[in-house]
N, C-alpha and C positions, 0 to 999 in steps of 0.2 A: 219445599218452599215454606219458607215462614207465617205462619198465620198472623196476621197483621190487626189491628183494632182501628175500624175505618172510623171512627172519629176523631184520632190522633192525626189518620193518614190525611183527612181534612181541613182540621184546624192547622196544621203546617203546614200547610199551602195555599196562600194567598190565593192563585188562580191557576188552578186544572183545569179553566174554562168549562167544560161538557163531561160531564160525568154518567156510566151506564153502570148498575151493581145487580149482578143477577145470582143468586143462589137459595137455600133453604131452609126453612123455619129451625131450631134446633129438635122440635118433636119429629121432621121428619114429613110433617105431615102438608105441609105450604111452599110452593112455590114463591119469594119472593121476588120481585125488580122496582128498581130504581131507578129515576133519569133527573137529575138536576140541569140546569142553565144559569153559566154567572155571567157579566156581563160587565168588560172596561168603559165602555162609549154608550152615549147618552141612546144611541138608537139601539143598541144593542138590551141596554136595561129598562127602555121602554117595552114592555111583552110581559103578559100574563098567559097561565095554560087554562086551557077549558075543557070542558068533556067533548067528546065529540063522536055521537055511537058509540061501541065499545073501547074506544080510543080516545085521545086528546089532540089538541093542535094547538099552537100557537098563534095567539094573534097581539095587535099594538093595543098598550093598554087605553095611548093617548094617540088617537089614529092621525090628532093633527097634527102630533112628531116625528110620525113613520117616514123615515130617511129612503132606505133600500130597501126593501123587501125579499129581496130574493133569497139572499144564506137563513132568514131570522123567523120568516114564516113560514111553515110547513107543520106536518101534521108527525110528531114524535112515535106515538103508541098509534099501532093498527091493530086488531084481531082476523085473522083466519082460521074458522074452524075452531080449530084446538092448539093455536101460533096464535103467540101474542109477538109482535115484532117490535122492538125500541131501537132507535136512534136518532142521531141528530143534526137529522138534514130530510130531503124529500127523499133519497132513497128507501125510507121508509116505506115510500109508496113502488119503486123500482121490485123490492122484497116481495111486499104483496103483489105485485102482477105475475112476476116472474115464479113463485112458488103457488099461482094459482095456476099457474100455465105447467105443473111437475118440474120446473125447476129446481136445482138445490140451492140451499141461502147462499152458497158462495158461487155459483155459476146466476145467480141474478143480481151479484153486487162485479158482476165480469163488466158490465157496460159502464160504470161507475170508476170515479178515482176523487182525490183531496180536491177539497175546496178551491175556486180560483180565487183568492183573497189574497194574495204575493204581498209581502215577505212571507206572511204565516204556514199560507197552504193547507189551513185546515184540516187534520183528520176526519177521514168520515170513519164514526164508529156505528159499530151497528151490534145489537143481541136480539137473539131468538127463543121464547122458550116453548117446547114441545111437550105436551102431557097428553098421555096416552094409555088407556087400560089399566091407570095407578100408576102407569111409571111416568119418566118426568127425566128429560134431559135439553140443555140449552149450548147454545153456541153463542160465540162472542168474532167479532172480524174488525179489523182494521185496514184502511187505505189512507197511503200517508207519503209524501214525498221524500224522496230518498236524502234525507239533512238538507232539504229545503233546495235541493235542484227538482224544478214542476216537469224537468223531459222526461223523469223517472219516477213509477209510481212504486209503492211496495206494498205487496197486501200478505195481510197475516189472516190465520181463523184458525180459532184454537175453540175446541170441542168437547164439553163434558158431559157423560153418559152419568146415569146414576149417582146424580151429587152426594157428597155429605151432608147429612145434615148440621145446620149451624154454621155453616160453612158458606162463601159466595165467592162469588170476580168482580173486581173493581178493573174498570179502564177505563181515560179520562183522554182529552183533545191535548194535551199541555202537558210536561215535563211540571213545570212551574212558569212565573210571569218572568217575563222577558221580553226583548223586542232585537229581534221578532220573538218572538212565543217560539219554543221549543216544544218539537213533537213528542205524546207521547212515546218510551220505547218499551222493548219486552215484552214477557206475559204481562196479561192480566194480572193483577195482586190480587192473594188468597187472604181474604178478609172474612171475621166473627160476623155473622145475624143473629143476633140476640133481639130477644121481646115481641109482645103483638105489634100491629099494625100503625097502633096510633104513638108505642114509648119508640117504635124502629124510626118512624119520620119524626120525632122528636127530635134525636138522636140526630141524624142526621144535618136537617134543615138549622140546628142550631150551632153543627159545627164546622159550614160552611162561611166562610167569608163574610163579615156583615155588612161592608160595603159592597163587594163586587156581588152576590148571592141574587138571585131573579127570581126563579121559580122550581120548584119541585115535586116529582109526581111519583109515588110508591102504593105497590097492588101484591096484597097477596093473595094468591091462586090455592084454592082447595086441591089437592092431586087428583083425590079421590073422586068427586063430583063435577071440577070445573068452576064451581061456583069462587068469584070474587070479588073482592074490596077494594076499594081503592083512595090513596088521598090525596087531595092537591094543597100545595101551599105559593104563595103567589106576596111578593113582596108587594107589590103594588095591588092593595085593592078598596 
């Protein structure tokens, strides 16, 4: 698979809508992830991300424009233990219960399917990452309607043990803009992580969309100790 330069894979595309990027420092030494939110509708770009425990959540930046609530607020990043879980919707919280209870991430995304949002059907994407005694491997899953019939769902989970470093998984909600939106399809795309903490969310948040673009949230994880960083960027603040 092509290693791809995820700032190219951003700036030509108007709107991936929800993006996840999970993989490794190029020393080796860091866990990185990444979760953006872009946003076409005025209630959809109303939302900033806040800390929330070791996690973040969503809320209305302008709580007197809060249209719907239900797809746009939820809580993206959970920790468990030594599981940091990203995605982008409440199954976030589906993960954490279900993998408190010895579940596996993908027998706790079983009760779960795409968004009811018709035409779109929003994909729920979701990544996991596990650090363990120095070592360090993540999972990435998708549930998504089968080309946009909701009687059929499709779930994928693609799994990586012992990343490369320098190396990550990009998967977004969106093909590209369209209407309806087109699902993402495929693997993951294998994308560079280059730089610290603060030039990787540079990188990134600048080469997002500057119209559609909301908020963005990147953490990297020490392997070795568990200890991490994290930063938010928030159009509206």
């Amino acid at each position: 698979m092509e290693l791809l330069n995820l700032s190219e894979e951003l700036k030509n595309n108007a709107y991936p809508g929800r993006g996840i990027v999970i993989g490794k420092t190029p020393d080796g030494k860091q866990a990185v992830t990444a979760y953006f939110i872009m946003g076409r509708s005025s209630n959809s770009r109303n939302r900033v991300f806040v800390e929330e425990g070791e996690g973040i959540r969503t809320q209305a930046f302008d709580p007197s424009k809060l249209e719907d609530p239900s797809l746009i607020i939820y809580a993206p990043v959970r920790v468990l233990g030594n599981k940091t879980i990203v995605t982008n919707g409440d199954q976030t919280d589906t993960i954490y219960e279900g993998m408190d209870k010895q579940l596996t991430f993908e027998q706790s995304l079983r009760s779960r399917e795409f968004e009811p949002d018709g035409p779109n059907y929003t994909p729920r994407i979701s990544g996991i990452l596990h650090i363990e005694n120095g070592g360090y491997n993540f999972a990435m899953s998708i549930l998504k309607s089968d080309d946009g019939d909701p009687s059929s769902c499709l779930r994928y989970t693609f799994a990586y043990e012992n990343p490369k470093a320098g190396e990550g998984r990009f998967i977004h909600t969106y093909m590209h803009d369209g209407n309806p939106l087109p699902s993402f399809s495929g693997e993951p795309k294998k994308v560079a992580i280059s730089g610290d903490i603060d030039s990787f969310t540079q990188l990134v948040w600048e080469s997002l969309n500057e119209e559609n673009k909301v908020s963005l949230f990147v953490r990297y994880i020490d392997i070795e100790t568990g200890k991490y960083e994290t930063r938010i960027v928030n159009k509206n603040h």
